[in-house]
N, C-alpha and C positions, 0 to 999 in steps of 0.2 A: 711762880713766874721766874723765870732766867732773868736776872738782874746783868749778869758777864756770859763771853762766851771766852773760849781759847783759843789758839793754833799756834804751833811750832816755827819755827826761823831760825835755820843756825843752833841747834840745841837751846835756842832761849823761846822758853814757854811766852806767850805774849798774850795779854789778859784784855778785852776790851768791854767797854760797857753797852747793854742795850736800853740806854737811858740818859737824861739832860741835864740830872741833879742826882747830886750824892750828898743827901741832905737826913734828917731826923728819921724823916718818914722809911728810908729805906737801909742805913748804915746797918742797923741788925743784920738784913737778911744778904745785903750785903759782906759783913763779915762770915757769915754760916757759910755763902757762898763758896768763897773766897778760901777759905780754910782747909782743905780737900784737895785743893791746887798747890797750894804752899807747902804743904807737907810733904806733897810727892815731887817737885820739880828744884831746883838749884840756882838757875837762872832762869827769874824772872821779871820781863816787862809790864807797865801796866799803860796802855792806850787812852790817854786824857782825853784827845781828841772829840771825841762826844759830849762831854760834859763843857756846861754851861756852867754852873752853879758847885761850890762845895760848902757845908757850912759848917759849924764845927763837931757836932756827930759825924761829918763826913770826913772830917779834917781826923778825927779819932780813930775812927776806921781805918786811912792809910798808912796811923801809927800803928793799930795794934799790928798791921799787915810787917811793917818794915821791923816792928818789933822782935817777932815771930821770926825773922827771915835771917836775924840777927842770931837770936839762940841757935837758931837750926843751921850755923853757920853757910848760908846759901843767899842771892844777892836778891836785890829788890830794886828795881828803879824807875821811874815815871817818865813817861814822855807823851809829845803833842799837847800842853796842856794849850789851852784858850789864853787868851788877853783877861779876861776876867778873872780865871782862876789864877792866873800866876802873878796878878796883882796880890789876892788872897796870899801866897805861899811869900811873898817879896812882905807883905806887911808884919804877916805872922814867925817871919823868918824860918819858913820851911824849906825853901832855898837852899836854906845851911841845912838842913836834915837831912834831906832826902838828894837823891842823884836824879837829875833833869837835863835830858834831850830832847832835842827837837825832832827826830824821827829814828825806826828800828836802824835805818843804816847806817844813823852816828853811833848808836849804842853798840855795833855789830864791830865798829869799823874803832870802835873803844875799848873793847875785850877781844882784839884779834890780835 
């Protein structure tokens, strides 16, 4: 099962999910996913927007993601998260970790 799909913007690879939780049950096949992507692109986005729910298998996932993006000297940054989830990232102070926009055209209109 396609957990993400992709499509380009401006040279920035843009990640979205086809799913409401980024939770235990799927962060594995999630990162497997995800991995493939990261390797070959520089910039990239990842589309919150659908997700409801992250928990902290999911929360582990978007590090090992922004980890990886770090070695590989190439960028990594999240956007459209929900009220839900970015409560999640405000508690856990992911906030300060990670780079959060509100849509591709702030991100676009941030790297131009």
């Amino acid at each position: 099962m396609n957990l993400i799909n992709t499509h380009e913007k401006n040279q920035l690879t843009i990640i979205s999910f086809n799913m409401n939780n980024l939770d235990a049950s799927n962060a594995e096949a999630f990162r497997k996913q995800i991995r493939p992507i990261l390797e070959k692109n520089k910039k990239i986005a990842i589309d919150m927007s659908t997700l409801q729910f992250v928990d902290s298998s999911g929360l582990g996932a978007l590090l090992s993601c922004l980890r990886f993006c770090n070695e590989q000297e190439s960028s990594l940054v999240l956007f459209g998260l929900q009220r839900t989830v970015t409560a999640l990232f405000e508690l856990m102070r992911m906030h300060r970790v990670f780079n959060l926009f509100s849509s591709v055209e702030e991100i676009i209109g941030a790297t131009s």
